[in-house]
ZALO-122573 format. One record per residue (C-alpha): residue in three letters; x, y, z. Coordinates in steps of 0.02 Angstrom, whole numbers, padded with zeros to 5 digits, always signed. Each point is the difference from the previous one (the first is absolute). Layout:
BEGIN
ALAXYZ ...
This chain:
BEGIN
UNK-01463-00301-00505 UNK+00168+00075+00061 UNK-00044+00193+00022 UNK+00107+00111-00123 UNK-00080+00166+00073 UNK+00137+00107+00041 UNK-00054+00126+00141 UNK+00020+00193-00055 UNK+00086+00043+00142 UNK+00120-00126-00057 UNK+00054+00053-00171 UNK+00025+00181+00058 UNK+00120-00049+00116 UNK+00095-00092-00102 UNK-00001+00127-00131 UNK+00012-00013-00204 UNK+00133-00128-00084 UNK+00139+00066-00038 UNK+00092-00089-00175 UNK+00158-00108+00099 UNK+00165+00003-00100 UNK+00097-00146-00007 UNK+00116-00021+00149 UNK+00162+00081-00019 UNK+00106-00117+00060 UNK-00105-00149-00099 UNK+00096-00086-00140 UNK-00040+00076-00173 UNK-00025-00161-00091 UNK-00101-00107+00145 UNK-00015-00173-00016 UNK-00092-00107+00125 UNK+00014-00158+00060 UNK-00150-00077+00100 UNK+00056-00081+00160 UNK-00101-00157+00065 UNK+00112-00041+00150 UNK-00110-00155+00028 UNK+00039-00083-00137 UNK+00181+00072-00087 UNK+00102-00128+00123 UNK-00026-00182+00042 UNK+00027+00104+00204 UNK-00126+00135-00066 UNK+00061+00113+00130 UNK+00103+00172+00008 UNK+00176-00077+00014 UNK-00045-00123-00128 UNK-00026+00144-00125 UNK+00159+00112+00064 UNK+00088-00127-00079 UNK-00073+00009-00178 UNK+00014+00211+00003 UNK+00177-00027-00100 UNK-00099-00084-00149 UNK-00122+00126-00006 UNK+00123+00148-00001 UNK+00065-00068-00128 UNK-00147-00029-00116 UNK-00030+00187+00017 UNK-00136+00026+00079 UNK-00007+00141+00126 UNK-00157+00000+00091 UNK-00058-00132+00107 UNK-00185-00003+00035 UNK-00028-00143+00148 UNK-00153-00064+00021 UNK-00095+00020+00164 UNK+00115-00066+00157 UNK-00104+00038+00131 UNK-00075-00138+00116 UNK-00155-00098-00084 UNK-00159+00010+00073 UNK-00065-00188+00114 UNK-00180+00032-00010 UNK-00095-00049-00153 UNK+00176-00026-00076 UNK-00048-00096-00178 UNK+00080-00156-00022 UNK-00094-00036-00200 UNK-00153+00045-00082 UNK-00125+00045+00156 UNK+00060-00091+00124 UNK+00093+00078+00138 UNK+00143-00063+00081 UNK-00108-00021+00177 UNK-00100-00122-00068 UNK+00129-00140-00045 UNK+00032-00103+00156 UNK+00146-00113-00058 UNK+00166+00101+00056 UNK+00126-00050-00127 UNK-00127+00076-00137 UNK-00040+00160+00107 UNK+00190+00036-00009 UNK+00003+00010-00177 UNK-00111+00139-00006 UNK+00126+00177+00030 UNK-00189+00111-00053 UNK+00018+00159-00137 UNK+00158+00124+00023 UNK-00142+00142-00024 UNK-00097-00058+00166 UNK+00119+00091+00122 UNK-00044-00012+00195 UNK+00117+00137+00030 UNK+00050+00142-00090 UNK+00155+00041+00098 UNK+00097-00170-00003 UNK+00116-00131-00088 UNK-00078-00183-00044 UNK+00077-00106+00135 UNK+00007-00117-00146 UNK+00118+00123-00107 UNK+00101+00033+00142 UNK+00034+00138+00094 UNK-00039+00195-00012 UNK+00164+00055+00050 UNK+00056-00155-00152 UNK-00119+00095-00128 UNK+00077+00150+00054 UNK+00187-00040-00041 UNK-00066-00080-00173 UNK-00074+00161-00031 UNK+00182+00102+00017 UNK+00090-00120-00075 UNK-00122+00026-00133 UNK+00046+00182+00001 UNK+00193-00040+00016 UNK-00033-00104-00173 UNK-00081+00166-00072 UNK-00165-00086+00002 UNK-00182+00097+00037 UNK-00112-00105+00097 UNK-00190+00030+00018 UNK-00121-00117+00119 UNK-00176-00049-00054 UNK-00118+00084+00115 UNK-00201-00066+00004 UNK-00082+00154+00043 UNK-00186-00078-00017 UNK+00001-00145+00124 UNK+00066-00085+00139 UNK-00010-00177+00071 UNK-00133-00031+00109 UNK+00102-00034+00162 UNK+00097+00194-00040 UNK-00002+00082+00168 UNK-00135+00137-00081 UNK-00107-00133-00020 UNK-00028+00002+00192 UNK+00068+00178+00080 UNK-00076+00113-00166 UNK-00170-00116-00055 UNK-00026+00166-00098 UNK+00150+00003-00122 UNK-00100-00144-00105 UNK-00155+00012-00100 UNK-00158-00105+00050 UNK-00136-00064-00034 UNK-00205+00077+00037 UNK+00028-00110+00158 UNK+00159+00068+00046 UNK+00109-00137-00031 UNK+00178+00014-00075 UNK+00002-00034-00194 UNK+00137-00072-00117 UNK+00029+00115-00162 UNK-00178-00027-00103 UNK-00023+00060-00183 UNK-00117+00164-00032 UNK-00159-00122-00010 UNK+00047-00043+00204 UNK+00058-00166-00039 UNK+00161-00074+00063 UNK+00130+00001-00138 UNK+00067-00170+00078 UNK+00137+00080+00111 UNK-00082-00087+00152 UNK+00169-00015+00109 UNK+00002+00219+00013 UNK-00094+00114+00078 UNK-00023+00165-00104 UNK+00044+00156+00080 UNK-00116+00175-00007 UNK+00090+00156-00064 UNK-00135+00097+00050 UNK+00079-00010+00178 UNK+00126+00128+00010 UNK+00115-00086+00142 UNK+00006-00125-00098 UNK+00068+00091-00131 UNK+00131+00072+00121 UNK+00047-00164+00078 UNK+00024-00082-00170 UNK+00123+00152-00036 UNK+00100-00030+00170 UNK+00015-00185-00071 UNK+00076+00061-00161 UNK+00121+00132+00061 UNK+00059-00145+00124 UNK+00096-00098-00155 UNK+00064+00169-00078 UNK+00065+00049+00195 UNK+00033-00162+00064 UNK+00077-00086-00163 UNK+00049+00113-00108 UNK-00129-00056-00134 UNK-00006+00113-00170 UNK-00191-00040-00045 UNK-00134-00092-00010 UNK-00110-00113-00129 UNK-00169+00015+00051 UNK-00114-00152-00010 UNK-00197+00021-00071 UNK+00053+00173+00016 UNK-00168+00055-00111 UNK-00074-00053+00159 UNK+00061+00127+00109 UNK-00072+00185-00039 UNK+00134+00095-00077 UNK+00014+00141+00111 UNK+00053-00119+00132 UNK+00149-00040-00098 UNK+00036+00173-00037 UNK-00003+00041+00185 UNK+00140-00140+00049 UNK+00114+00056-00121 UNK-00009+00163+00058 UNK+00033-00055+00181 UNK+00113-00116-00054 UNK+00121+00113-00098 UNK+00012+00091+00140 UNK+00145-00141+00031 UNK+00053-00019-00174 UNK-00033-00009-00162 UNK-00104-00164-00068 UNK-00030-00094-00131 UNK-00197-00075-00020 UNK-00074-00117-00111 UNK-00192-00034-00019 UNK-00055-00167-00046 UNK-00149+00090-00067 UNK-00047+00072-00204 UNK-00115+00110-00034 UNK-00113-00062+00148 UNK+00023+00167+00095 UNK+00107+00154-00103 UNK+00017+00108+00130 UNK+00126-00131+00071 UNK+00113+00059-00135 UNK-00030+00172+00021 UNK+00115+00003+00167 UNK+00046-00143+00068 UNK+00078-00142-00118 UNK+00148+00014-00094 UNK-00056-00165-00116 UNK-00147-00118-00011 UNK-00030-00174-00052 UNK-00011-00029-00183 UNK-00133-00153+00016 UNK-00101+00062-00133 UNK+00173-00028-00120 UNK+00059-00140+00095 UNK-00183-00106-00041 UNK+00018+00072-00211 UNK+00178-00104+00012 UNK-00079-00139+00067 UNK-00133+00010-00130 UNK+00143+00016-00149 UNK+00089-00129+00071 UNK-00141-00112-00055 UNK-00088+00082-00141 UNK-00148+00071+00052 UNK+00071+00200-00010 UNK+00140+00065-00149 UNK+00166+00083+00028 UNK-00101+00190-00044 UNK-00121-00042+00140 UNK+00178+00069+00120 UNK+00011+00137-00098 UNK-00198+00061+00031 UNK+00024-00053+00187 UNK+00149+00114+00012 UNK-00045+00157-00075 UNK-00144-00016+00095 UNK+00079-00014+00150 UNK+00138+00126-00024 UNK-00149+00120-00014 UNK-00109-00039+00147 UNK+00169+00005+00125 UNK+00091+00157+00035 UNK+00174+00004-00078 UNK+00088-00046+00160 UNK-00100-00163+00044 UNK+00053-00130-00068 UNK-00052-00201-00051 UNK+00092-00131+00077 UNK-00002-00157-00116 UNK+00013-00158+00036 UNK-00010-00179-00075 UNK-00042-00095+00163 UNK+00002+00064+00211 UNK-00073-00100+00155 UNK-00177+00024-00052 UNK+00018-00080-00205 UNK+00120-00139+00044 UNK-00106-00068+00159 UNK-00174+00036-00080 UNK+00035-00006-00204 UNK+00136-00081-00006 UNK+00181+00010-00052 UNK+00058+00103-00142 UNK+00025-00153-00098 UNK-00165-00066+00027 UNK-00080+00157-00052 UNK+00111+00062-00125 UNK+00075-00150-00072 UNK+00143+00024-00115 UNK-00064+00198-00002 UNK+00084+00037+00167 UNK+00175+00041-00054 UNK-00058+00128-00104 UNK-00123+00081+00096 UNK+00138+00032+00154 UNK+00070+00086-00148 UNK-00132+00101-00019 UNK-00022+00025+00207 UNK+00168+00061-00017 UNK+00019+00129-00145 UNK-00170+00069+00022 UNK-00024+00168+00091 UNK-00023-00019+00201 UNK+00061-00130+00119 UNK+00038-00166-00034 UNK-00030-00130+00120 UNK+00096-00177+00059 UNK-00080-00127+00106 UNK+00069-00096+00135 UNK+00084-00168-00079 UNK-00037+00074-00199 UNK+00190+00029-00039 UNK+00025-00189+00036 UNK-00147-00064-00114 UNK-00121-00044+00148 UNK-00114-00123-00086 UNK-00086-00025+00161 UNK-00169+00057+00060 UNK+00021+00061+00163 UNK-00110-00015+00147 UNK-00089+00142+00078 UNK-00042-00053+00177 UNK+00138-00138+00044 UNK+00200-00002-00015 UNK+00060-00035-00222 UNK+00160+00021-00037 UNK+00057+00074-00179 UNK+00068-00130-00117 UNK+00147+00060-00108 UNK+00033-00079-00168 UNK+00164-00067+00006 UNK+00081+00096-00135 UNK+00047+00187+00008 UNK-00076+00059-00162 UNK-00135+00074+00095 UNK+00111+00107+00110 UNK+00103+00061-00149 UNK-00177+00056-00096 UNK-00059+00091+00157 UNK+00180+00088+00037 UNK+00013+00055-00191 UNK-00183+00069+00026 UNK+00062+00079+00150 UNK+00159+00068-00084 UNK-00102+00063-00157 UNK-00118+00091+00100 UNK+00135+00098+00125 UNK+00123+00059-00157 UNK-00111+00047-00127 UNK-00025+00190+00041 UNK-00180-00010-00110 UNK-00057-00156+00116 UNK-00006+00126+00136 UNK-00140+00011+00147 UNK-00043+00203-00023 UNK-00154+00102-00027 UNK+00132+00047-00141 UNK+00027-00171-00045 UNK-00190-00072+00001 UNK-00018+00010-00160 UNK-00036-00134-00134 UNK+00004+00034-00207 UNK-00070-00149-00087 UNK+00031-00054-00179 UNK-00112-00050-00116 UNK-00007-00163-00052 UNK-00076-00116-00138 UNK-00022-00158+00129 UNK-00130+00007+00147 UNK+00134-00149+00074 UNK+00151+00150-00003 UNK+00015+00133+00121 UNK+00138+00124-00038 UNK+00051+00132+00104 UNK+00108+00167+00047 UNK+00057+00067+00162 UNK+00141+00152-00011 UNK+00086+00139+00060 UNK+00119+00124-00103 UNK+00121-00121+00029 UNK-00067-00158+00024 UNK-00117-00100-00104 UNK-00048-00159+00005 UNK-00133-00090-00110 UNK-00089-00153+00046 UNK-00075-00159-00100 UNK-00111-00133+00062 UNK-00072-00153-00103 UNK-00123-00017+00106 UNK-00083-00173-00077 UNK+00079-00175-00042 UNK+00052+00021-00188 UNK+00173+00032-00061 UNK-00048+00196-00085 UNK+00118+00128-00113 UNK-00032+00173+00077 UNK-00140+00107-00090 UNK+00130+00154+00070 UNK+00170+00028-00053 UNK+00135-00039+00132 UNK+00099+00119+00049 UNK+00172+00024+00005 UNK+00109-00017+00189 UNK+00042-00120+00116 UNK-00100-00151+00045 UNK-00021+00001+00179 UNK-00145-00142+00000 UNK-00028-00140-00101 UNK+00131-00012-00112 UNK-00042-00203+00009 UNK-00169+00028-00059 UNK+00040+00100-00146 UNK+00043-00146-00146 UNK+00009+00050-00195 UNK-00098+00153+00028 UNK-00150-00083+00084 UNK-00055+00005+00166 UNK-00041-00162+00087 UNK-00153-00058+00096 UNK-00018+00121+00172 UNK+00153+00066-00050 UNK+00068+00177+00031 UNK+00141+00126-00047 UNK+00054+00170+00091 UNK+00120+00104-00082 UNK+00090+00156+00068 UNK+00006+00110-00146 UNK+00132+00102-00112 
């Protein structure tokens, strides 16, 4: 079992959490865009995407978050299911295998594959130049098993009663199936410091604005709190936890916004009928109570881990996906684009070799993702603030409706969602103002099936 003992001397050196304001220089209404440089281009390399930066400026998003681009770890890389790259002996099917973006050999370097470092670091200011944010995925809890601690520090990892290097196990001791990592022991304190140098090398070295940390529940919290606070010593950041309510005291200094994967699995479950519309509403309050007022949900309909694992959005969400992006988008916190999803990606894509995204051939997609995108960034109320995480729901007749209010003094904009597959009349009166969503789904009065209908107030 992977030892979550944090030594005494430890947390009194790193001190109490301190609550971490947004960044200053962060955009006020964030919206990401999940970067899986592997696959976004048939090239799947740096230059590759360069080229597609123009598109994406002008959908409107204005943070970047790439997936890992370090190097990939050789030993024990997984090709499918168990079996491990090593152990295939034809060549042309060993090449297939490129092993798991979050099994990095080296910390400190660019995927040979991607391109290289000095490539990701133009991308990154002509990301800046574009007035784009970009964050980096970082895997705090493992490594690949050929990562040069593996060898020089034997004692960064946690083992085994026979002393042997272990891959991350569950709390019973059993492996949780991540057999191409080994799983690092944060009860080593140079460890700790050496995983810090590694972090402050993108913020020095590239110019990076943040971080989206991976299992980040499995990384004690005061860790996290200590690299921010050596970290900002460079400037300010912005971090994301892909983590709930695993570990609180995360959110009590170091994130600025956490994955909503509770929410994102109640969509899922609306999609196809086995939760109502007013089961968001309980999740929400719920949620907006547990978080402080300045951490905020990012929502999503699909990222790397759904579409290669669940599925696309359309084959878990069916004819429900259009209106819970909606919903992703109007909602209070972050919302959330995936690699290929502004194109209608229909395709599954694979985890361990090279997929390429498959874009429909019409453009209705992009136009509902850079309306979305336009909504979101000029409706005041819409707003990413601890000022602005609010949400007012509005009672309705219908378990299938979910109506909603988000406002300022001068901004207010109220939100409906038929969230089931019958043409309905609203149980709530509409208000007056202007229709800034759905005007094509709102017929006679009625509502029609997985429809929607945002309207900026009088």
């Amino acid at each position: 079992m992977k030892n979550k003992i944090i030594l005494l001397f430890l947390t009194l050196a790193m001190g109490l959490p301190v609550s971490w304001a947004q960044p200053s220089e962060w955009p006020k209404n964030p919206i990401i865009y999940e970067v899986n440089l592997r696959h976004h281009t048939p090239e799947g390399s740096i230059a590759a995407f360069s080229r597609e930066l123009p598109k994406l400026k002008q959908l409107g998003v204005n943070v970047l978050w790439f997936m890992p681009v370090q190097p990939i770890g050789e030993r024990k890389r997984k090709a499918k299911g168990d079996l491990f790259v090593e152990e295939i002996t034809d060549a042309k099917e060993k090449s297939r295998y490129l092993g798991s973006p979050y099994s990095i050999s080296d910390y400190t370097k660019a995927n040979p594959f991607f391109g290289t470092m000095d490539e990701f670091k133009a991308l990154v200011k002509e990301c800046h130049g574009m007035g784009m944010k970009v964050i980096l995925d970082w895997v705090g809890n493992h490594t690949a098993w050929d990562h040069p601690w593996i060898e020089a520090h034997p004692e960064y990892y946690t083992k085994d009663k026979n002393g042997n290097i272990t891959d991350p196990l569950n709390e019973e001791g059993n492996s949780i199936g991540w057999t191409d990592v080994a799983d690092l022991n944060y009860v080593n304190a140079d460890m700790r410091k050496a995983m810090i140098q590694d972090m402050k090398f993108w913020i020095e070295q590239c110019d990076m604005d943040g971080f989206r940390c991976d299992v980040a529940m499995s990384v004690p919290a005061d860790f996290w709190d200590a690299a921010r606070k050596e970290i900002e010593k460079v400037k300010p950041i912005f971090m994301l936890a892909e983590s709930e309510e695993h570990d609180m005291a995360q959110f009590k200094g170091a994130f600025n916004a956490y994955y909503g994967w509770e929410m994102h699995h109640v969509l899922n479950e609306v999609s196809h009928g086995s939760k109502t519309a007013w089961r968001i509403d309980t999740v929400m309050r719920r949620k907006m109570k547990t978080f402080p007022e300045n951490v905020y949900m990012m929502n999503f309909i699909t990222n790397h881990d759904e579409n290669s694992w669940k599925g696309t959005e359309f084959d878990r969400m069916g004819p429900a996906w259009k209106v819970m992006a909606v919903y992703t988008f109007t909602t209070p916190g972050i919302p959330l684009l995936y690699t290929g999803q502004e194109y209608g990606n229909r395709r599954r894509l694979r985890f361990f070799e090279k997929d390429t995204v498959q874009p429909q051939e019409d453009q209705d997609y992009y136009a509902f993702y850079s309306r979305l995108c336009n909504v979101r960034s000029t409706q005041q109320a819409l707003g990413t603030s601890a000022a602005l995480n609010t949400w007012k729901a509005i009672p309705s007749k219908r378990k299938d409706q979910l109506v909603f209010e988000r406002k300022t003094k001068e901004n207010c904009v109220w939100v409906y969602l038929n969230m089931g597959g019958e043409t309905v009349a609203p149980t709530v009166k509409v208000p007056k103002g202007k229709i800034l969503l759905g005007a094509d789904c709102y017929k006679d009065k009625k509502i029609g099936p997985w429809g929607f209908l945002v309207i900026q107030k009088k």
